[in-house]
C-alpha positions in Angstrom: 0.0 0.0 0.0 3.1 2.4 0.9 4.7 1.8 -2.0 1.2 2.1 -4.6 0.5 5.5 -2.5 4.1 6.7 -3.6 4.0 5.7 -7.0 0.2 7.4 -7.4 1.8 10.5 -6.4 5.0 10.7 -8.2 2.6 9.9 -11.4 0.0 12.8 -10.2 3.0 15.5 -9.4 4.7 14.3 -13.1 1.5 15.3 -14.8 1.0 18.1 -12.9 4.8 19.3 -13.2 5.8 19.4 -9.4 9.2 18.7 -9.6 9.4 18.8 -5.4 6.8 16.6 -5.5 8.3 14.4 -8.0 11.6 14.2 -5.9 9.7 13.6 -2.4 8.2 10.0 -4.4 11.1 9.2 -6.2 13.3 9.8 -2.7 10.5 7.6 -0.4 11.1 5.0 -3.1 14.6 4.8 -3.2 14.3 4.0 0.9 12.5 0.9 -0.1 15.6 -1.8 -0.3 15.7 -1.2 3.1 12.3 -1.8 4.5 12.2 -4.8 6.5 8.6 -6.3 5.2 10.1 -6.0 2.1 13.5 -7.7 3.0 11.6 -10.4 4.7 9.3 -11.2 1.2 12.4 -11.2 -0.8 13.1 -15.0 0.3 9.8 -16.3 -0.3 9.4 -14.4 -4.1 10.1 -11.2 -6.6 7.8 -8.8 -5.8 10.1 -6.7 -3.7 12.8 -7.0 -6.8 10.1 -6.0 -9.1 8.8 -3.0 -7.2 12.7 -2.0 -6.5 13.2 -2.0 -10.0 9.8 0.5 -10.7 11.5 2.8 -7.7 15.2 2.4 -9.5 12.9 3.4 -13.1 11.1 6.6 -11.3 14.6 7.9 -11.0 15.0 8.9 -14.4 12.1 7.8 -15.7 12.9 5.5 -17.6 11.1 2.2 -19.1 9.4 0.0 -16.6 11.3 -3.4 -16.9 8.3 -5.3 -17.0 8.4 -7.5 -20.2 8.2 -4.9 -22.5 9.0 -1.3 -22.6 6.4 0.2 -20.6 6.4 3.1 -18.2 6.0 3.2 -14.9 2.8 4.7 -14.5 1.5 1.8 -17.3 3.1 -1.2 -14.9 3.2 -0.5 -11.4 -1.0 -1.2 -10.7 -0.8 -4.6 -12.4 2.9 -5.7 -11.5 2.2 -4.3 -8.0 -1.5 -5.2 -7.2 -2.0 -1.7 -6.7 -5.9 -0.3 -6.6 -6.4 1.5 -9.8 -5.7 5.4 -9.2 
């Protein structure tokens, strides 16, 4: 849910050109390697490898690696499970 919420507001403040609030997403993302849910689900599967590699993408924006080029804002709901924005 932390990590949907992030993403859902680093696509709204790209749309709407906030840069700070573009940075304030793309920095809460970058902390997620280190959240321990996240560290603990890492043994058991690759969904925290797949959402650290949407945060690494919101970085610079670039392709979502999910299969195909895709962005981020096209992957993250379905790759994530997140509630449509």
């Amino acid at each position: 849910t932390v990590a949907c919420t992030w993403i859902d507001r680093w696509a709204a403040a790209r749309r709407d050109g906030d840069e700070a609030a573009v940075r304030e997403a793309v920095d809460a993302m970058a902390t997620s390697t280190s959240w321990p849910i996240l560290r603990e689900m890492n043994a058991e599967g690759d969904y925290p490898e797949v959402l650290w590699e949407l945060a690494a993408a919101m970085e610079t924006n670039a392709a979502a690696p999910a299969g195909t080029p895709t962005s981020v804002e096209q992957a993250y709901e379905s790759a994530l499970g997140c509630p449509g924005s």
